[in-house]
Phi, psi and omega in degrees: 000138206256152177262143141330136185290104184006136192267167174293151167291136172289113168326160192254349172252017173255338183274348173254342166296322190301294171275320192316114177219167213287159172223135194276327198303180183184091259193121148279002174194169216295160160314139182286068191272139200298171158302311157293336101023263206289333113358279201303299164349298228251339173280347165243018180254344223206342196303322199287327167280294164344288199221077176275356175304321190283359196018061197236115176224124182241070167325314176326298213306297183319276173354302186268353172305342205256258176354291191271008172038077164267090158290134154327317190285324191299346186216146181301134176312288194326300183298340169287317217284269195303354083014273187271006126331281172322313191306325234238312185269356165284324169321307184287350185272292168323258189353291223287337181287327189256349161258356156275299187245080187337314193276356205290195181234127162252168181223098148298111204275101170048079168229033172047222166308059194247149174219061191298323219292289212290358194259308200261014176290137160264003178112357214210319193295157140255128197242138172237150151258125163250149207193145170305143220297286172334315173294299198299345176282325194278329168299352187291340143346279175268001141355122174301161169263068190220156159303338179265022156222141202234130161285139182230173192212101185222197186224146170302296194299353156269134191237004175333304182279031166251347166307312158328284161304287177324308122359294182325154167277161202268072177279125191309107185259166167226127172275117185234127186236001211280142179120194169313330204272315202283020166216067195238357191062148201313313179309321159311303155323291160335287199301332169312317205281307195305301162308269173359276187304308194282359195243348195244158172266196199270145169121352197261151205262149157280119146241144206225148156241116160325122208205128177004310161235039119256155190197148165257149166214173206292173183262161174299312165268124192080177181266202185117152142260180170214176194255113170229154164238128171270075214281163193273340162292330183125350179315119167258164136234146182272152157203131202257340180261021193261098158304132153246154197267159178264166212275329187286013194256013139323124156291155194275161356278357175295327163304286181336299187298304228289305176321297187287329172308300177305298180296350115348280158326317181297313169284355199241116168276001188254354172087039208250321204233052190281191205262147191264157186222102183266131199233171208202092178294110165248000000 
């Protein structure tokens, strides 16, 4: 994919006019974040005395790892390794997106304690979290300090702020849902999946974890995948106007990771390792 010609420099107020909306809550202590939430925490707070092989170093992590008082001890080395494995190979896919587009906009779809903006900033990206209001008030705390990253405050089930995004100037985004957003079930997926093609225009990337009702399966004809949602009635839906990127269009050594994760996944039945799912409005 040829990269776009360098974008104008950004006003330090335009990516928050766009998204940014107000948030009421006002909280004295951290959000009721799930166990697997905290897991991931404590798997990128630990990653560097743990797993120094991962070469994953999150200072955010630690920090908040102190806050929300996440111990090490609370969890198996295994379930931490593969945890900040996963953590290490979506990073280098977000990287590989920002070595195509130095300017670009990633968007974190609710992903809570996450401080991915601060492990892949090159100095030049822009980033929003967007997350429910109670989260998004307790991260303005901890937040990085740079103009190019904007906290937003929305609901899964509000899709405004894909309007929003639309409104925007037009810079190559990437939508990151990996996490907590890809096990919100089908209808939300869906209707997200839906909203996303009817509000956005074609280039902007998807990342997804597969999940019970999201799934890629081959396509019938050609090679490939496709996109379906699996509804709890027996329903599938298809989307067609959905790419999914091939594994093999990854620079190496990273296709090599990207491969071997999805085939594990694929081989694997307990869903411990799901399969990543990079998309393409086209």
């Amino acid at each position: 994919m040829q990269a776009l010609p360098p974008l104008p420099p950004l006003d330090s107020t335009e990516l928050t006019q766009y998204f940014l909306l107000k948030v009421s809550f006002n909280i004295n202590k951290p959000p009721p974040f799930r166990r697997p939430e905290l897991a991931d925490v404590a798997a990128r707070a630990y990653a560097d005395d743990a797993f120094p092989d991962l070469e994953l170093h999150d200072q955010g992590a630690r920090a908040l790892a102190q806050v929300l008082h996440v111990e090490r001890a609370g969890f198996s080395e295994l379930e931490l390794r593969s945890l900040a494995a996963r953590t290490r190979l979506v990073d280098d896919v977000v990287r590989d997106f920002f070595q195509r587009h130095p300017e670009g906009l990633a968007i974190g779809l609710f992903s809570g304690p996450c401080t991915r903006f601060s492990r892949v900033d090159n100095g030049l990206l822009h980033w929003v979290d967007l997350d429910v209001p109670y989260v998004a008030e307790w991260k303005s705390r901890h937040a990085p300090q740079t103009s190019r990253y904007t906290l937003a405050a929305g609901c899964c089930a509000c899709h405004h702020w894909l309007d929003r995004l639309a409104e925007a100037p037009d810079w190559p985004t990437l939508l990151i849902g990996v996490g907590r957003f890809s096990q919100l079930g089908a209808e939300p997926l869906s209707n997200f999946l839906t909203h996303a093609t009817l509000r956005l225009g074609a280039g902007v990337e998807v990342l997804l974890d597969a999940s019970p009702a999201l799934d890629l399966r081959p396509h019938k004809q050609g090679p490939g995948y496709r996109v379906q949602i699996h509804r709890e009635d027996g329903a599938v839906e298809s989307f067609p106007w959905l790419k999914v990127l091939a594994e093999d269009g990854y620079p190496e050594p990273l296709g090599s990771r990207v491969r071997a994760e999805n085939r594990a996944a694929r081989t694997t039945s307990s869903g411990s390792t799901p399969l990543l799912c990079h998309l393409r409005l086209a």
